[in-house]
Backbone as numpy.savetxt, mean C-alpha at the origin, in Angstrom:
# Nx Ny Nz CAx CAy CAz Cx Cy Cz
67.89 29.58 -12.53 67.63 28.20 -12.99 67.22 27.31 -11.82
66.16 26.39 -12.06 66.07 25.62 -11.17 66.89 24.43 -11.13
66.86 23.73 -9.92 67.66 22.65 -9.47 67.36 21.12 -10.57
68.37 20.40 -10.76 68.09 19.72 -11.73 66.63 18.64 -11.45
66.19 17.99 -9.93 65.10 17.39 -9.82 63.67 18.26 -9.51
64.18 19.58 -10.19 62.84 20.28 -10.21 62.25 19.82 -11.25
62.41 19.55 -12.55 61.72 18.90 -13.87 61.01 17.76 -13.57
61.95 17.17 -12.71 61.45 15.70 -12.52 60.00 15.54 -11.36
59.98 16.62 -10.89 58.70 16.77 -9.55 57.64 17.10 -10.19
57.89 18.40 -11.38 56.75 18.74 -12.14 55.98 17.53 -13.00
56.77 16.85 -13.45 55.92 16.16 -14.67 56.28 14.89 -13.46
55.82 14.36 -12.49 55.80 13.35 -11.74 53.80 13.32 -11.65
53.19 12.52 -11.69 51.61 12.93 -11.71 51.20 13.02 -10.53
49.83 13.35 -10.63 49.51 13.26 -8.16 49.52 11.98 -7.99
48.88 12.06 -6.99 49.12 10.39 -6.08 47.75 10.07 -6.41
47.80 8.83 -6.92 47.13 8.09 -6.84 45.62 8.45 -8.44
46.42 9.26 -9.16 46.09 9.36 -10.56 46.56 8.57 -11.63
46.35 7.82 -12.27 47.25 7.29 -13.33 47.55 7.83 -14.44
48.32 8.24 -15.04 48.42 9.00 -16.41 48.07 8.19 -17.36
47.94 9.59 -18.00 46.74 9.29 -19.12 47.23 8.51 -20.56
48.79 8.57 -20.50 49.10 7.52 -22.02 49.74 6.39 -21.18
50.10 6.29 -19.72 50.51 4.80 -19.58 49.95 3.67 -19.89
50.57 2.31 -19.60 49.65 0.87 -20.34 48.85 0.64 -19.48
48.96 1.37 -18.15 47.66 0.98 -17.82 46.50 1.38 -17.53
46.79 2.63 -18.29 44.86 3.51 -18.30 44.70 3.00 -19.64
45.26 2.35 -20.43 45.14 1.79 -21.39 44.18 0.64 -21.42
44.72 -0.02 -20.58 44.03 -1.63 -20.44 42.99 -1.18 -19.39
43.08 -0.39 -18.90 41.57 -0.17 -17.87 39.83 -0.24 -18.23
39.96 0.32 -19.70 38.79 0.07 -20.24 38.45 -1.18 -21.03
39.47 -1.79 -21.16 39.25 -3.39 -22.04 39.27 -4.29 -21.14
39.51 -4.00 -19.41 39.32 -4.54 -18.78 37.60 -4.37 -18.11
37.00 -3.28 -17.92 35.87 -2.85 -18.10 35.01 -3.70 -18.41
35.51 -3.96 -20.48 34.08 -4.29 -21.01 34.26 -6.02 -20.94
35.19 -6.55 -20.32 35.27 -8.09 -20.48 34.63 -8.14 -19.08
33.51 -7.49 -18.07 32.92 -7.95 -17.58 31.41 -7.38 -18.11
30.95 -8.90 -17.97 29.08 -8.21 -18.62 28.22 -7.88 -17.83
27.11 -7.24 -18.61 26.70 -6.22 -17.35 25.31 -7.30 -16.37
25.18 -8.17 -17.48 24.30 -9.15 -16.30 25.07 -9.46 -15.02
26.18 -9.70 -15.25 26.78 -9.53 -13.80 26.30 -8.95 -12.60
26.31 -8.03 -13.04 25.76 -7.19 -12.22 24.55 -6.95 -11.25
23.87 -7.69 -12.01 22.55 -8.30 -11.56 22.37 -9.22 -10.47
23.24 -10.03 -10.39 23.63 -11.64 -10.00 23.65 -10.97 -8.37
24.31 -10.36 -7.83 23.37 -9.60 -6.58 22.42 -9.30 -5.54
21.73 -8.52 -6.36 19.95 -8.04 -5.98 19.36 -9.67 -6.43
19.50 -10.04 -7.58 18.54 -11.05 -8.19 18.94 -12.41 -7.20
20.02 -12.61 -6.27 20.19 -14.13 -5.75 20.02 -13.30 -4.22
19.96 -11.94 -3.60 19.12 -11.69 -2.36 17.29 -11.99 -2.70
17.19 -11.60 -3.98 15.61 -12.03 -3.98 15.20 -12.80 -3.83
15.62 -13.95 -4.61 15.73 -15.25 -4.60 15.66 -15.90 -2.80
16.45 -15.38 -2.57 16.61 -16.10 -1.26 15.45 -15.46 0.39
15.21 -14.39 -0.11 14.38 -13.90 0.91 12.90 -14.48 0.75
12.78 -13.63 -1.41 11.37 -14.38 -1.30 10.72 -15.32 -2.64
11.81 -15.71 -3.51 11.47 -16.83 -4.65 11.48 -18.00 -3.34
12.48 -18.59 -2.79 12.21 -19.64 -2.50 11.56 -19.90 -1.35
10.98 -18.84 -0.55 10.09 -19.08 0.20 8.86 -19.70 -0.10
8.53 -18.58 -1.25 7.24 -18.75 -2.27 7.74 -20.31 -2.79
8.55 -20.53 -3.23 8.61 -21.75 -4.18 8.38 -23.38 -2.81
8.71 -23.12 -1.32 8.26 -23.80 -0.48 6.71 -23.95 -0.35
6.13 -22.29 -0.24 5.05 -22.44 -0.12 3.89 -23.31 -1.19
4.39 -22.63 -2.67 3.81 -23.62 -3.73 4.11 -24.82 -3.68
5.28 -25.48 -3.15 5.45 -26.95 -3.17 4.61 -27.69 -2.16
4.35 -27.53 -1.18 4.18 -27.45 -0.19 2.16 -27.90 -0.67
1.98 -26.82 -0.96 0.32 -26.88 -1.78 -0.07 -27.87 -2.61
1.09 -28.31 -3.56 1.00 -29.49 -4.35 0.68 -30.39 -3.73
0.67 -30.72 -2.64 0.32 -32.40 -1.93 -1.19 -32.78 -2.50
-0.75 -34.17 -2.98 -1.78 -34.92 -3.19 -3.74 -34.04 -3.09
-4.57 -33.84 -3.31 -5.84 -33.52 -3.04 -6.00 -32.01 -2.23
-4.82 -31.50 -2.35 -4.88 -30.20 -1.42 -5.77 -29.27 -2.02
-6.08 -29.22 -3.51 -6.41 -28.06 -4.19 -8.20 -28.41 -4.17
-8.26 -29.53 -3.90 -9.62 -30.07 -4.82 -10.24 -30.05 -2.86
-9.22 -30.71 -2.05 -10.07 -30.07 -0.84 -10.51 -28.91 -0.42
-9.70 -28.22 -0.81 -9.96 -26.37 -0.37 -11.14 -26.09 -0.96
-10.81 -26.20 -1.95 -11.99 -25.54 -3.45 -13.14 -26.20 -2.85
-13.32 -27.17 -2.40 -14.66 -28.07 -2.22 -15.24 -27.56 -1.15
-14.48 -26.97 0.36 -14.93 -26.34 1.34 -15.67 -25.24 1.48
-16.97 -25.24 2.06 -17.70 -23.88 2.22 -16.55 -22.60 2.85
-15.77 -23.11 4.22 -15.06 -22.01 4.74 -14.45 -21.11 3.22
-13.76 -22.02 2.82 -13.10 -21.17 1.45 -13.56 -20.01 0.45
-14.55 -20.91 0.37 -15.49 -20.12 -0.85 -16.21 -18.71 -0.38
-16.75 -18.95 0.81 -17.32 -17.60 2.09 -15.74 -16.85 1.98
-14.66 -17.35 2.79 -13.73 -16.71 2.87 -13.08 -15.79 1.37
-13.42 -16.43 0.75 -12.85 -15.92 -0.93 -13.88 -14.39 -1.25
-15.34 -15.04 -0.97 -15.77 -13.74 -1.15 -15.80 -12.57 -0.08
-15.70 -12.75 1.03 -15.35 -11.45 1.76 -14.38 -11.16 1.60
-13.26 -12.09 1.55 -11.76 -11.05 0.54 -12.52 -9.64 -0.35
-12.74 -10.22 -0.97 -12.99 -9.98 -2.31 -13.87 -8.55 -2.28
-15.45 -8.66 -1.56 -15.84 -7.72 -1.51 -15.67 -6.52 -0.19
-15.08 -6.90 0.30 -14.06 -6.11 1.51 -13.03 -5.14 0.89
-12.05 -5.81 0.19 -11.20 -5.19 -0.49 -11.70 -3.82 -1.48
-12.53 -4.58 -2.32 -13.43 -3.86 -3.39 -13.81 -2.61 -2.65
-14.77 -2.78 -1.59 -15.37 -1.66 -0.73 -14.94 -0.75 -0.33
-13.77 -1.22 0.24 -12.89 -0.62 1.65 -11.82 0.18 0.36
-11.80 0.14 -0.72 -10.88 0.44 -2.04 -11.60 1.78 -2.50
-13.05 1.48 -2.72 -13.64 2.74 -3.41 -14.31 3.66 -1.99
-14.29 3.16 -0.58 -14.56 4.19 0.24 -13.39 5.10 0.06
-12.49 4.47 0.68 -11.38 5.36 0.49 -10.86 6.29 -0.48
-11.05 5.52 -1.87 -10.81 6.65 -3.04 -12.01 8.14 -3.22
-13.15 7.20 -2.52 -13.95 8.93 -2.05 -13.78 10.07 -1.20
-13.46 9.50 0.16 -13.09 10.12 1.31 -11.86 10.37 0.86
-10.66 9.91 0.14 -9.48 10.58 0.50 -9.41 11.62 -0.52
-10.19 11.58 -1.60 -10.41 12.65 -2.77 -11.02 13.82 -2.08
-12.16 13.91 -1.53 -13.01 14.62 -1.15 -11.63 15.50 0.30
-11.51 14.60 0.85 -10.61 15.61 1.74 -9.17 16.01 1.54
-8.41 15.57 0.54 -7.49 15.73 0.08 -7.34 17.25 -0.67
-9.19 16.99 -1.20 -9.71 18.86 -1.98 -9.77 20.14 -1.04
-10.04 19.79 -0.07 -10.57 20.36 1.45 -9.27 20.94 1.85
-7.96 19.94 2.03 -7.16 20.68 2.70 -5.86 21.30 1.34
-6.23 20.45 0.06 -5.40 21.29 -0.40 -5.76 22.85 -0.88
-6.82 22.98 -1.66 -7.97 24.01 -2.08 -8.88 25.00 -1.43
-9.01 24.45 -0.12 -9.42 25.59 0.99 -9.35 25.76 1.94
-8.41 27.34 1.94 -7.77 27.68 3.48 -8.57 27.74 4.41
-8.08 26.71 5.73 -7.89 26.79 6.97 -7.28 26.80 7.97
-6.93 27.29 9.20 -6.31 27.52 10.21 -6.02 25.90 10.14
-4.58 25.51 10.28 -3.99 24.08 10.55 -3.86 23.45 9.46
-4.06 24.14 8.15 -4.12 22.92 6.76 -2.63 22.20 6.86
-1.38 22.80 6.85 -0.05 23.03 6.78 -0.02 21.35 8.21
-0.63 21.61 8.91 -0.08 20.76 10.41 -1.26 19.14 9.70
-2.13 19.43 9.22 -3.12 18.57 8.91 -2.34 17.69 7.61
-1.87 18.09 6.86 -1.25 17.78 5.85 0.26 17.21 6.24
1.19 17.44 7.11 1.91 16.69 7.73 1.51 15.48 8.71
0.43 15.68 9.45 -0.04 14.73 9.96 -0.11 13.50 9.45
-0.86 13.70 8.29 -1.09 12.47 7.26 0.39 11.16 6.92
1.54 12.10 7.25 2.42 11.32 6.78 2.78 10.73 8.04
2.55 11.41 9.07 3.26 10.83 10.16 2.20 9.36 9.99
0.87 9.72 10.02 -0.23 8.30 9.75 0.17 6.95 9.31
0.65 7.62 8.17 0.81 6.74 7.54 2.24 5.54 8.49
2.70 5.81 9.07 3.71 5.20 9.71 2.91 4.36 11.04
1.50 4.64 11.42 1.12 3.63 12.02 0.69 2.07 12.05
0.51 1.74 13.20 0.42 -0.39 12.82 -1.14 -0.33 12.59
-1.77 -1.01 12.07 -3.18 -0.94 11.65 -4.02 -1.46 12.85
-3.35 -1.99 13.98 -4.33 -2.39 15.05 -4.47 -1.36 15.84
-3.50 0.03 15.52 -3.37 0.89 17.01 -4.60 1.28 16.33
-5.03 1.84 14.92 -6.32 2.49 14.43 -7.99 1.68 14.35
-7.42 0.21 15.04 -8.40 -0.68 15.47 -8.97 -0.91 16.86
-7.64 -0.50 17.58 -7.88 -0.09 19.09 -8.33 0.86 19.57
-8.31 2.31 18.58 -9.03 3.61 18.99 -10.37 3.11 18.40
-10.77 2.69 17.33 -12.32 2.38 17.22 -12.79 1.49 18.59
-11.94 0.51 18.84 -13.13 -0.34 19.66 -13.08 0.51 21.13
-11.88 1.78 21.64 -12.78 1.98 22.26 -13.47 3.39 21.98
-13.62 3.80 20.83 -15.01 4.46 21.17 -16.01 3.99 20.63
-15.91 2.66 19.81 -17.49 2.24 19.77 -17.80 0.62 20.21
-16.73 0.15 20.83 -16.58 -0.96 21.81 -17.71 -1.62 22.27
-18.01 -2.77 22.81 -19.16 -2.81 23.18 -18.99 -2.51 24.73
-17.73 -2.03 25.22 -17.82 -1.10 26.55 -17.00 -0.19 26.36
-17.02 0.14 25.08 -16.13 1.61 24.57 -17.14 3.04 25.48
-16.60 4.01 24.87 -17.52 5.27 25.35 -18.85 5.35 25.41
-18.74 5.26 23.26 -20.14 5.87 22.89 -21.41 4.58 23.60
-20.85 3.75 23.87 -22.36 2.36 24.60 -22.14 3.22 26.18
-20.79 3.16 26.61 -20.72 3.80 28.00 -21.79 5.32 28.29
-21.88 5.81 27.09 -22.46 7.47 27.20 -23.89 7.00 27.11
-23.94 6.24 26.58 -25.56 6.00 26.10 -25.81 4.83 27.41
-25.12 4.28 27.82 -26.13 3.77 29.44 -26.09 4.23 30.12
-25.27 5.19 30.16 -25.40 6.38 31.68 -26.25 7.00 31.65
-26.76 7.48 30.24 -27.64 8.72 29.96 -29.62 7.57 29.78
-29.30 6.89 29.43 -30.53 6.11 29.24 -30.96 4.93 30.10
-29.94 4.13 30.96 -29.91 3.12 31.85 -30.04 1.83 31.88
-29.88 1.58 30.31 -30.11 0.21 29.38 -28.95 -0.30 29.59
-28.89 -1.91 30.33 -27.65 -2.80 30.01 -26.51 -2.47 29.09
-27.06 -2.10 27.61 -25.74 -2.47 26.88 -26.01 -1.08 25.92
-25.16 -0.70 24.96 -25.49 0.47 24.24 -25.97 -0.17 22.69
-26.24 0.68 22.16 -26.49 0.12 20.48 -25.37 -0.19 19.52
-24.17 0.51 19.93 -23.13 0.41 18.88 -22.30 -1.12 18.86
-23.00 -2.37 18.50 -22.13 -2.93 18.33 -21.82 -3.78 16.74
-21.19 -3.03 16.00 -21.06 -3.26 14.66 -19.76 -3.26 14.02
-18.66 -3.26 15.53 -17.62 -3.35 15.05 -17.17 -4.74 15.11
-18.15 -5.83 15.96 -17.87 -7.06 15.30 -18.58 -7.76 14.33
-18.89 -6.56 13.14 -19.37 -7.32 12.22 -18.79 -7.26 10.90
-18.74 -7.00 9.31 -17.85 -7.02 8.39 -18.09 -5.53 8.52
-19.11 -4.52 8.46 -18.97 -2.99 8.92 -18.22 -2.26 9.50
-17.54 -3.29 10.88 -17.02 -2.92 11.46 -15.37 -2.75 10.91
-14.96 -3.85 10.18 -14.18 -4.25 9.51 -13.70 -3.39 8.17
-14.86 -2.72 7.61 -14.84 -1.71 6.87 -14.56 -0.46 6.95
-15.56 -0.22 8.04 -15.10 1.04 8.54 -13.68 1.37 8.97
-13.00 0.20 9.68 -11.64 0.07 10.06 -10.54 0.30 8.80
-10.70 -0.74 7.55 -10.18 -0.43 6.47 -10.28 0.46 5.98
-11.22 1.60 5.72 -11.18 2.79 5.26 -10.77 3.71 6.17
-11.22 3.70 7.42 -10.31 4.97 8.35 -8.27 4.65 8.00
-7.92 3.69 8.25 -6.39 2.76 8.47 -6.11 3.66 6.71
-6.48 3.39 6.01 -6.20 3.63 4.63 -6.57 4.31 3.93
-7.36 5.35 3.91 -7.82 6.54 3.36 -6.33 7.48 3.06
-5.50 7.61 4.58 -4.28 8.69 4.16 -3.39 7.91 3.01
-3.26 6.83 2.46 -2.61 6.08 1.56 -3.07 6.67 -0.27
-4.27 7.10 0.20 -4.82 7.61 -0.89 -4.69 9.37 -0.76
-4.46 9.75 0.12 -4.90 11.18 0.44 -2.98 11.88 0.12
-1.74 10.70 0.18 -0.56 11.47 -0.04 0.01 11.68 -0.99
-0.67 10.64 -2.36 -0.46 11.05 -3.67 -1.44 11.79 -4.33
-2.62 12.09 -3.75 -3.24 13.14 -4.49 -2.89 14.74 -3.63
-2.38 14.84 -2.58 -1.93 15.93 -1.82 -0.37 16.07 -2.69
0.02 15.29 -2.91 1.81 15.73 -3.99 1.09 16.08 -5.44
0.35 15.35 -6.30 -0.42 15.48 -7.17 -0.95 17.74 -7.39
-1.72 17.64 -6.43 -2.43 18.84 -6.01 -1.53 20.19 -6.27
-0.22 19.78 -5.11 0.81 20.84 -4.94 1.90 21.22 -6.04
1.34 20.45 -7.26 2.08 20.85 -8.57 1.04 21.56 -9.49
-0.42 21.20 -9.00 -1.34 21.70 -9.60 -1.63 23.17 -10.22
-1.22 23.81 -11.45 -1.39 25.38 -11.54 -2.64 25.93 -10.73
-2.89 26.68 -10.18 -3.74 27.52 -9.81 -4.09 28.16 -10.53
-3.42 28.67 -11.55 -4.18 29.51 -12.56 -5.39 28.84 -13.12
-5.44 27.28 -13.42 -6.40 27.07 -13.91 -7.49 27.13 -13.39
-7.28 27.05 -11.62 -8.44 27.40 -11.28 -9.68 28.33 -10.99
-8.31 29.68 -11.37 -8.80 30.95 -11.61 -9.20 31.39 -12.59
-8.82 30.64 -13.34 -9.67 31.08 -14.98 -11.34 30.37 -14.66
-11.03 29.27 -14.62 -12.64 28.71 -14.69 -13.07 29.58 -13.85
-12.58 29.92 -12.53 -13.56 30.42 -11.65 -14.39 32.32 -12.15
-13.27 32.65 -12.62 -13.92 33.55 -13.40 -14.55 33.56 -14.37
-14.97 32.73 -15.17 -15.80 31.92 -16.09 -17.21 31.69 -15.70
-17.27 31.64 -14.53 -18.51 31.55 -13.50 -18.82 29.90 -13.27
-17.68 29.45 -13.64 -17.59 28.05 -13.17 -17.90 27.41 -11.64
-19.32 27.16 -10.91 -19.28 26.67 -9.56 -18.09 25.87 -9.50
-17.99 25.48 -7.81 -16.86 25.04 -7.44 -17.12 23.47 -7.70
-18.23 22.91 -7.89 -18.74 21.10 -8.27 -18.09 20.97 -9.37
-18.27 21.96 -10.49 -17.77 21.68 -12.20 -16.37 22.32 -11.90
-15.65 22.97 -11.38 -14.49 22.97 -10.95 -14.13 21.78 -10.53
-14.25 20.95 -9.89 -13.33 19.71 -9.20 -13.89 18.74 -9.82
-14.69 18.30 -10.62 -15.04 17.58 -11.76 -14.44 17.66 -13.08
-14.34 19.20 -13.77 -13.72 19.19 -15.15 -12.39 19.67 -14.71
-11.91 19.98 -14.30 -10.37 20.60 -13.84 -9.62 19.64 -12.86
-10.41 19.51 -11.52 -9.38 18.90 -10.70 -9.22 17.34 -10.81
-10.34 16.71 -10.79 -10.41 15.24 -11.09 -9.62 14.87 -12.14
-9.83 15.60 -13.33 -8.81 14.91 -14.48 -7.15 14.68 -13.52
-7.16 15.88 -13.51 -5.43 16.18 -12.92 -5.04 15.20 -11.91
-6.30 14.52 -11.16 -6.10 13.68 -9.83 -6.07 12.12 -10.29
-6.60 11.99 -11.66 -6.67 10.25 -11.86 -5.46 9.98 -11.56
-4.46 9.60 -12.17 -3.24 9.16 -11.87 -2.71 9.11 -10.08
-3.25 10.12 -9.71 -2.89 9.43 -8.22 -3.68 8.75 -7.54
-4.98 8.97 -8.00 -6.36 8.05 -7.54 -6.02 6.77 -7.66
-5.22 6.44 -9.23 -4.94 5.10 -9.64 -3.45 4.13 -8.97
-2.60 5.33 -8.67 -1.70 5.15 -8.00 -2.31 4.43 -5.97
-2.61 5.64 -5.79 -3.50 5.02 -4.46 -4.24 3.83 -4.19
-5.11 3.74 -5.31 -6.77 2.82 -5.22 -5.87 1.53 -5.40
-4.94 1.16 -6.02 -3.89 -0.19 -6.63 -3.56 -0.51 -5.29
-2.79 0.55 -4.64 -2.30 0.68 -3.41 -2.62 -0.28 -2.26
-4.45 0.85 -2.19 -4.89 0.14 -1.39 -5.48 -0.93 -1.31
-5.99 -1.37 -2.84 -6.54 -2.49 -2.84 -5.78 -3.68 -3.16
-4.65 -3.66 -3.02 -4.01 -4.84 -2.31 -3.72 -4.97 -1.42
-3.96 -4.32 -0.60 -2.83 -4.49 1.01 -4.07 -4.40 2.02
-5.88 -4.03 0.91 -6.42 -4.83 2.26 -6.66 -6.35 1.48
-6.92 -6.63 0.11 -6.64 -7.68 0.10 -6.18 -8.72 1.41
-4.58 -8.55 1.70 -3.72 -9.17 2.72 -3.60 -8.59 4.01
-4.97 -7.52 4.45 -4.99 -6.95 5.65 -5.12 -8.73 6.79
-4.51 -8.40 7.79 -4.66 -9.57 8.70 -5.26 -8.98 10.31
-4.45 -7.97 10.35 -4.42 -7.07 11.58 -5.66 -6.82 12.03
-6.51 -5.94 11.06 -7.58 -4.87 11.65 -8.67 -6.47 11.88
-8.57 -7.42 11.15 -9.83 -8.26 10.92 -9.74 -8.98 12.49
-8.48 -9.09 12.85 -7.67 -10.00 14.05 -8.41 -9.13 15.17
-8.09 -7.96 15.33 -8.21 -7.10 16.56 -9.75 -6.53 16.38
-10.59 -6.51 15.45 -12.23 -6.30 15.87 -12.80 -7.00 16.66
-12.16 -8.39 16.61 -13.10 -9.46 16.78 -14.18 -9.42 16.19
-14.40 -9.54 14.96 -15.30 -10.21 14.15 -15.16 -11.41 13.82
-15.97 -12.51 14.29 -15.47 -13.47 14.56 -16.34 -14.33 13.18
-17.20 -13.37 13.28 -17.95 -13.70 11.75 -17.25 -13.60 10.11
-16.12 -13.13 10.33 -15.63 -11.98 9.42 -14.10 -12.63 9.12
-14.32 -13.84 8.09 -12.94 -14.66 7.75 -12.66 -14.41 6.39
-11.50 -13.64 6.38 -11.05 -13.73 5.07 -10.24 -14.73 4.96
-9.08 -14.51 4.13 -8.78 -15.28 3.20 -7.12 -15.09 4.30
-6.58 -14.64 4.44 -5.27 -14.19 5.39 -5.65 -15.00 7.15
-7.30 -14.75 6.92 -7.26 -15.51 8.53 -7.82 -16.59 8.39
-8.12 -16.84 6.99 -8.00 -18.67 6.87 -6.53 -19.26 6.90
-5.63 -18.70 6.24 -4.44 -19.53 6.32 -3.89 -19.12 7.52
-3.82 -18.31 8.86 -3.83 -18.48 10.29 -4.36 -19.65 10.66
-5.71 -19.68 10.88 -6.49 -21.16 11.04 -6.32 -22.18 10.32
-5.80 -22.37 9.32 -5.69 -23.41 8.49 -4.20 -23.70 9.41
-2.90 -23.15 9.14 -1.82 -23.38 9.62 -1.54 -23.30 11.19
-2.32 -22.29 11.98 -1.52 -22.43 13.29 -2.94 -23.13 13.97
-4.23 -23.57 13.96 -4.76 -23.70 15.32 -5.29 -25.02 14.37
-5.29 -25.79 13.27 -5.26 -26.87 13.06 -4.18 -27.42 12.31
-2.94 -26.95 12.17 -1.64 -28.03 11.83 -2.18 -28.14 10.25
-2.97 -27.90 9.40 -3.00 -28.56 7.94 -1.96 -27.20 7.25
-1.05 -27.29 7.31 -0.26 -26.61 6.25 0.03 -26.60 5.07
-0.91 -27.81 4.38 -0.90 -27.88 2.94 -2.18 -26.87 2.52
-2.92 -27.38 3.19 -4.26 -26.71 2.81 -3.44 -24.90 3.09
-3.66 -24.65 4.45 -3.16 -23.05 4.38 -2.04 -22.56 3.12
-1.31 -23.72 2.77 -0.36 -22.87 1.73 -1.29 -22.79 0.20
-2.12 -23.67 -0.01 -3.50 -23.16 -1.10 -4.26 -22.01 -0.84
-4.53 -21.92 -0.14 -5.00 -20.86 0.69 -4.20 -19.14 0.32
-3.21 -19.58 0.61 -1.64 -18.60 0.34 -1.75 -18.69 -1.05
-1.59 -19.35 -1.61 -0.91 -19.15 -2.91 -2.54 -18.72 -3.66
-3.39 -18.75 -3.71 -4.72 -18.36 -4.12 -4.93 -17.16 -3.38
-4.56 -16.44 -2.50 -4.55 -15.17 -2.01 -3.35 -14.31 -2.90
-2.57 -14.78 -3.09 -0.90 -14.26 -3.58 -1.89 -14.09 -5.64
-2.05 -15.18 -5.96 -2.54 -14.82 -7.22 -3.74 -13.85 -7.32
-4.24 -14.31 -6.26 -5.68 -12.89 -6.64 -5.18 -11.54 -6.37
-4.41 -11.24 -5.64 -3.72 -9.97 -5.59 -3.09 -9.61 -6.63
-2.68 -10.18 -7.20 -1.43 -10.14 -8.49 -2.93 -9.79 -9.41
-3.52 -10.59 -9.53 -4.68 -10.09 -10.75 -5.21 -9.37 -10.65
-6.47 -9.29 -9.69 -6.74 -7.81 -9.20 -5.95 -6.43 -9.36
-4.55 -6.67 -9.10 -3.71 -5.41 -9.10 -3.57 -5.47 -11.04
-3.01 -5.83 -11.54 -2.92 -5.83 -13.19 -4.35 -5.37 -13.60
-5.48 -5.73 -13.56 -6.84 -5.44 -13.83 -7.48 -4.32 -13.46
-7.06 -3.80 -12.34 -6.99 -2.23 -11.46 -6.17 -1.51 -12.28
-4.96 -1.42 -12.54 -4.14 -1.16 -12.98 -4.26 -0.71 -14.82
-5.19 -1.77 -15.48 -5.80 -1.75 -16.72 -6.76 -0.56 -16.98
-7.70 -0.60 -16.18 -9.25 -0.35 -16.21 -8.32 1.52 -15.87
-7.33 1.35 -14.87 -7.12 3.30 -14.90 -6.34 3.60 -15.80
-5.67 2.46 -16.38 -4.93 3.00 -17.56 -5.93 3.49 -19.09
-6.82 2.59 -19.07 -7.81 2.99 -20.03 -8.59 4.21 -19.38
-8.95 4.30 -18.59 -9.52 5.52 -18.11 -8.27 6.61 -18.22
-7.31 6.61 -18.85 -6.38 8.17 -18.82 -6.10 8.38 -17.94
-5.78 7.56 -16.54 -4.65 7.71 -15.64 -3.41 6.92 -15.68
């Protein structure tokens, strides 16, 4: 027989369990539902608030002053500046969705020595600042970068031909090199779920490899095309960097009007119109991007 406080050890519960008919695993769940779950919210939603509703809500107030809207709008800088936004973005949006399609096919679809190291690369890319990929252009096509340096050594002319990186070209070219891998890492995840079988059927079908990546692979790729192209075409929208470090001095968008508007002439009403008309065209553009691939079956 055991000792009489052996009964009492067994049915004692572990530490720090509550049993299961006391009053108070009882009341634990009616204590539960008397908190609501918006609660919960109150959180995340008053850090947002505070980092970036009421920033934004400064900046829009801020814009309201008296004649701010009707001055901007009335200014040539603006209107120039509005459209190189505009068709910069656009450009620098569908280069990229070509080039990063086209090579995204390349390294997922046909083996080469380094695909594996080429395809990690991309991500490390993506972790760069957009001026370091503005600083390797200017110097190799600088106007005392290499390629002018190679071509006056070799020919003996003052200056070389390449100077087009201070122009909106230059600016382009910059946006599509900087942002192409943005497009190239959701159609490379896209790809690597991709059956292969299908590509072996068509190909035995006598399907060339053009109507292969047209009727087979492209379908399979919209959705990340659309995922990407959204991507990128907002964030050059609000590119500031690459436009800053070309020196294109010709070449004002809409991000380096409200620089100039706010830091090298003091009008901070005007720059926050400026802002807040950059902030909405992004927002629309992206919904309307966003439309046009959803109707297209991505």
């Amino acid at each position: 027989m055991g000792s009489p406080g052996s009964g009492l050890k067994e049915r004692r519960p572990a530490t720090g369990v509550v049993p299961t008919g006391s009053a108070l695993a009882e009341r634990l769940p009616a204590t539960r539902r008397t908190v609501p779950r918006w609660v919960w919210a109150l959180p995340p939603v008053a850090v947002l608030a505070v980092v970036f509703l009421y920033p934004l809500a400064l900046v829009v107030q801020e814009s309201l002053a008296p004649g701010a809207y009707g001055d901007v709008f009335a200014s040539a800088s603006f209107r120039e500046a509005l459209v190189t936004t505009v068709w910069l973005a656009v450009a620098s949006t569908v280069g990229c969705l070509v080039l990063g399609f086209v090579l995204a096919v390349v390294i997922a679809f046909v083996p080469f020595p380094g695909g594996k190291a080429v395809s990690k690369f991309i991500d490390v890319f993506l972790s760069f600042p957009s001026f370091l990929i503005t600083l390797a252009l200017l110097f190799l096509y600088g106007t005392v970068g290499m390629a002018n340096g190679v071509w006056t050594d070799v020919t003996g002319d003052p200056s070389g031909p390449f100077q087009f990186l201070t122009t909106p070209w230059g600016v382009l070219l910059a946006e599509i090199t900087y942002f192409t891998p943005f497009v190239m890492r959701p159609l490379l995840a896209a790809f690597s779920q991709m059956e292969t079988a299908q590509l072996e059927v068509a190909s035995s079908l006598g399907a060339r490899p053009l109507r292969i990546v047209r009727q087979v692979i492209l379908p399979e790729a919209l959705p990340a095309l659309a995922a990407g192209g959204s991507l990128v075409l907002v964030m050059c929208l609000n590119e500031f960097g690459i436009v800053l470090f070309t020196g294109a001095k010709g070449v004002t968008t809409l991000p380096m009007l409200v620089y100039s508007k706010a830091i090298l002439e003091s009008d901070y009403a005007a720059a926050c119109v400026v802002a807040v008309v950059n902030v909405a065209l992004s927002v629309g553009l992206y919904v309307l991007y966003r439309g046009v691939s959803r109707r297209a079956g991505a």
